[in-house]
VEXDREN-2710 file (C-alpha; in Angstrom, 1 decimal):
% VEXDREN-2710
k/r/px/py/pz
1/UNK/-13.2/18.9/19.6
2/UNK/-15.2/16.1/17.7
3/UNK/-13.0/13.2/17.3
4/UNK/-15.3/11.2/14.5
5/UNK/-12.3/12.3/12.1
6/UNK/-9.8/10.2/14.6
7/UNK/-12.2/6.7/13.8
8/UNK/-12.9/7.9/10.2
9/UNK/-9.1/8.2/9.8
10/UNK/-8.0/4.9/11.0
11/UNK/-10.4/3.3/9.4
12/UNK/-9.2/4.3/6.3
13/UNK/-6.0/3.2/6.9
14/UNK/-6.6/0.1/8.2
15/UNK/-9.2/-0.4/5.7
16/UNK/-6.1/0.0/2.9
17/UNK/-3.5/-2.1/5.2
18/UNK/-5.6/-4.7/4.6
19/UNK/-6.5/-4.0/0.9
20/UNK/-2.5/-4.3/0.4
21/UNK/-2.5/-7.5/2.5
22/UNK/-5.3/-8.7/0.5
23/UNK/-3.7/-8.6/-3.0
24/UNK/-0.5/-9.2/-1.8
25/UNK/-1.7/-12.9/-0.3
26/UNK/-3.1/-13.1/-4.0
27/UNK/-0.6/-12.0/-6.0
28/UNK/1.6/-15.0/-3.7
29/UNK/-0.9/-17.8/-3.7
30/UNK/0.3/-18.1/-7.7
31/UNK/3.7/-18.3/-7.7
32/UNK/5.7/-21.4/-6.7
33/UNK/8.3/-21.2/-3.9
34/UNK/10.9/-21.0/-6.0
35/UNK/10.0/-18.0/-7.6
36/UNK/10.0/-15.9/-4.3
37/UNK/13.8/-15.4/-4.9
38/UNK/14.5/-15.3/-8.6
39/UNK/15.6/-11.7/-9.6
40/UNK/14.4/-10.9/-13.0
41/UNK/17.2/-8.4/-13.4
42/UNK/19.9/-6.4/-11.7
43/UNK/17.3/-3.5/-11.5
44/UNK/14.5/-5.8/-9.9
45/UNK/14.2/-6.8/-6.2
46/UNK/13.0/-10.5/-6.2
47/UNK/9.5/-10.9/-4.3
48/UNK/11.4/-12.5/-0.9
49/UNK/13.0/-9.1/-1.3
50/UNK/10.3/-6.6/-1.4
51/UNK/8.0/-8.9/1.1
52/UNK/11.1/-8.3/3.4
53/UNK/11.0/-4.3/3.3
54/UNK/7.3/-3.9/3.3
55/UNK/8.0/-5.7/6.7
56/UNK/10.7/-3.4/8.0
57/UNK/8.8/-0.1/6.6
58/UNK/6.2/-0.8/8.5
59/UNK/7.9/-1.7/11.9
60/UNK/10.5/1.0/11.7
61/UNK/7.1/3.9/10.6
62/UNK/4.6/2.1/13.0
63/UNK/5.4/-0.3/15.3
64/UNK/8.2/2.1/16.4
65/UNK/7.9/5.7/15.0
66/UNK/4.3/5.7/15.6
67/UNK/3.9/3.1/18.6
68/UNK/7.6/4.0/20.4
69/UNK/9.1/0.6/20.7
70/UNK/12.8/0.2/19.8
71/UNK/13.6/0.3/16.2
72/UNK/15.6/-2.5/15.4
73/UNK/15.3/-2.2/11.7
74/UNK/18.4/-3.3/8.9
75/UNK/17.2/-1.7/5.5
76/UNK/20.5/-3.4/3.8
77/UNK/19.6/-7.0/5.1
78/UNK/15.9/-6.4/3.3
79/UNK/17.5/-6.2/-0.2
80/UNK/21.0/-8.2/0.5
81/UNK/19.1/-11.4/1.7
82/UNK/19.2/-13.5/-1.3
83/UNK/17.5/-16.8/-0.2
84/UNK/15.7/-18.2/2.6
85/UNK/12.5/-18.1/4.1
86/UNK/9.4/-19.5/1.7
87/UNK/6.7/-17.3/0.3
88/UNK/4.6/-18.6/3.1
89/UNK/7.2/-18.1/6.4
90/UNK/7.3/-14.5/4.3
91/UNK/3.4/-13.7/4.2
92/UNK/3.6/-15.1/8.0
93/UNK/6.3/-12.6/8.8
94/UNK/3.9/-9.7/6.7
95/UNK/0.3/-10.6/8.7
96/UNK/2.0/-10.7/11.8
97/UNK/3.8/-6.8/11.2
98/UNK/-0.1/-5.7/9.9
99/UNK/-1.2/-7.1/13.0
100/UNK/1.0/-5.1/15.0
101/UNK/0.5/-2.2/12.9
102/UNK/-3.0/-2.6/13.2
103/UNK/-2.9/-2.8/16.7
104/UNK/-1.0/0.7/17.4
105/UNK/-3.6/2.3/14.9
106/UNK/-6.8/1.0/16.8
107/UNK/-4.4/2.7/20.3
108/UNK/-3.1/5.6/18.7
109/UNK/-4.5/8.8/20.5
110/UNK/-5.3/12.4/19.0
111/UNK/-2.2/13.3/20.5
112/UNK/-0.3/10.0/18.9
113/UNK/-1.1/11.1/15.7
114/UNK/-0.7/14.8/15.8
115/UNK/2.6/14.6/17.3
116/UNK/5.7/14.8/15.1
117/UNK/8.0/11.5/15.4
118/UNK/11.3/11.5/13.8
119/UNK/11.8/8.4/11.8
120/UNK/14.9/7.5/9.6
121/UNK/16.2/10.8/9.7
122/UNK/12.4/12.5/8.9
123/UNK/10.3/14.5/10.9
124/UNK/6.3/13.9/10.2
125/UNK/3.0/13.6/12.8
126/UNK/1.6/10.3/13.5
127/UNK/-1.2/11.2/10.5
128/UNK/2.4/11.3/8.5
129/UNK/4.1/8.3/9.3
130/UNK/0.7/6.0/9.0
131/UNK/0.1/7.9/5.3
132/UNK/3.8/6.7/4.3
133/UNK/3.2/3.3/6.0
134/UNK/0.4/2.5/3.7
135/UNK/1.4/4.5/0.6
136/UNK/4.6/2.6/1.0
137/UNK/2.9/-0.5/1.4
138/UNK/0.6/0.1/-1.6
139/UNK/3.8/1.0/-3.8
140/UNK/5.4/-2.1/-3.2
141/UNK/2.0/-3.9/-3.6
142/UNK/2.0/-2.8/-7.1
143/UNK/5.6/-4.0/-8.1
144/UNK/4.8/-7.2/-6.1
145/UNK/1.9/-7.6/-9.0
146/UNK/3.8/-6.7/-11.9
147/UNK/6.6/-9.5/-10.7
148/UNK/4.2/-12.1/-10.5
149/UNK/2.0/-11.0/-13.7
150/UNK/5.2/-11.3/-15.0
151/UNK/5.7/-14.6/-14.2
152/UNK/2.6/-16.5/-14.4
153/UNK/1.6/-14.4/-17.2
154/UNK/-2.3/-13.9/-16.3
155/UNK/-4.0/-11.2/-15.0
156/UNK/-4.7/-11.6/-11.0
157/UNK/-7.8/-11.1/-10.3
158/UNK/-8.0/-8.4/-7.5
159/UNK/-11.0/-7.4/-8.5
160/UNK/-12.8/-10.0/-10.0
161/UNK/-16.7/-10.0/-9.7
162/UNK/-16.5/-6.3/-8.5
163/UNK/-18.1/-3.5/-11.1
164/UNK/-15.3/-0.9/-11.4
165/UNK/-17.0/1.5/-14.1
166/UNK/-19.8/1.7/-11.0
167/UNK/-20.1/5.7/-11.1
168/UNK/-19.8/7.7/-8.1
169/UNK/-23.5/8.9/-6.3
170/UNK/-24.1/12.6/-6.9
171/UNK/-25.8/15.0/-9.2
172/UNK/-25.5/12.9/-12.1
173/UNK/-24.7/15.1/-15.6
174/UNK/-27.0/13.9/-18.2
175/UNK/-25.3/12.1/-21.4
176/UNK/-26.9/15.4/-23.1
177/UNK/-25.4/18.2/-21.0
178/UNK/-22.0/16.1/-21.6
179/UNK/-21.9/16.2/-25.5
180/UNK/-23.2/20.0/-24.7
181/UNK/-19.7/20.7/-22.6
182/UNK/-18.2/19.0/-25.2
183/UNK/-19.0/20.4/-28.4
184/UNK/-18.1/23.7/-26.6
185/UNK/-15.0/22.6/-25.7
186/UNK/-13.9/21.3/-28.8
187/UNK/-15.3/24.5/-30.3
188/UNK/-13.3/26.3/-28.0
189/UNK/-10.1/24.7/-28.8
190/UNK/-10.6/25.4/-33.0
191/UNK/-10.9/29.1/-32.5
192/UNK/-8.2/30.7/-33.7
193/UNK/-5.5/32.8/-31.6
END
């Protein structure tokens, strides 16, 4: 069996690990320390908080689930803990978890990630549990913006100098051919039932 799909795979997820990591460090770099632990509301973890569970989601999926070493994981303390460590003994604590995760990625086998692990009470293959990880990861990235948009009150920059309306390579549809679809479309839609 060709394994290209195994490197393509990781790749990709290490690739969006550090996309997360990336805006995350960010996101941090314009907040003040004391900010890491204000809760904006009852409904709203505090950034110490959500840094804390990114942290423990990826240990308990990866370092454990995925790379079998004892999972020693307390959800509760993630979102009890209500002071502490500074947003920089906090980003410390996240690079050296993606470190780790990165490293059971890079050694994960076929078999590693074909193989159903159970983790906190669900059943998925290593493919599954390094999906999560990152889609996990990615979630929290977002509310981890939002928090801190909401505090300094700028945007953040994540993509700055980077052409996002870029369009994708392909059989490009000329601007004609789409007012063509169009006006037969909206045609379409005034005809009468």
């Amino acid at each position: 069996m060709d394994n290209n799909w195994i490197k393509d795979f990781k790749q990709n997820i290490l690739y969006r690990l550090d996309e997360n990591v990336r805006m995350v460090s960010i996101a941090l770099a314009k907040v003040e320390d004391d900010e890491t632990w204000v809760k904006q509301n009852m409904a709203v973890n505090t950034l110490g908080n959500q840094l804390l569970h990114i942290s423990g989601n990826l240990t308990q999926y990866i370092v454990s689930g995925l790379g079998g070493k004892p999972d020693v994981r307390n959800r509760d303390v993630e979102f009890e803990t209500k002071e502490g460590a500074t947003k920089d003994e906090l980003l410390k604590d996240l690079l050296d978890r993606t470190q780790d995760v990165t490293q059971v990625i890079q050694n994960a086998s076929e078999e590693d990630l074909l193989t159903k692990h159970k983790v906190q009470g669900f059943e998925f293959s290593g493919i599954g549990l390094a999906i999560h990880a990152v889609e996990h990861f990615s979630y929290h990235t977002g509310q981890i913006a939002t928090l801190v948009k909401l505090i300094v009150d700028e945007p953040l920059g994540f993509y700055a100098g980077i052409d996002l309306n870029t369009r994708n390579e392909g059989p490009e549809m000329e601007d004609s051919d789409l007012e063509a679809k169009n006006q037969v479309r909206d045609s379409d839609d005034a005809i009468p039932e």
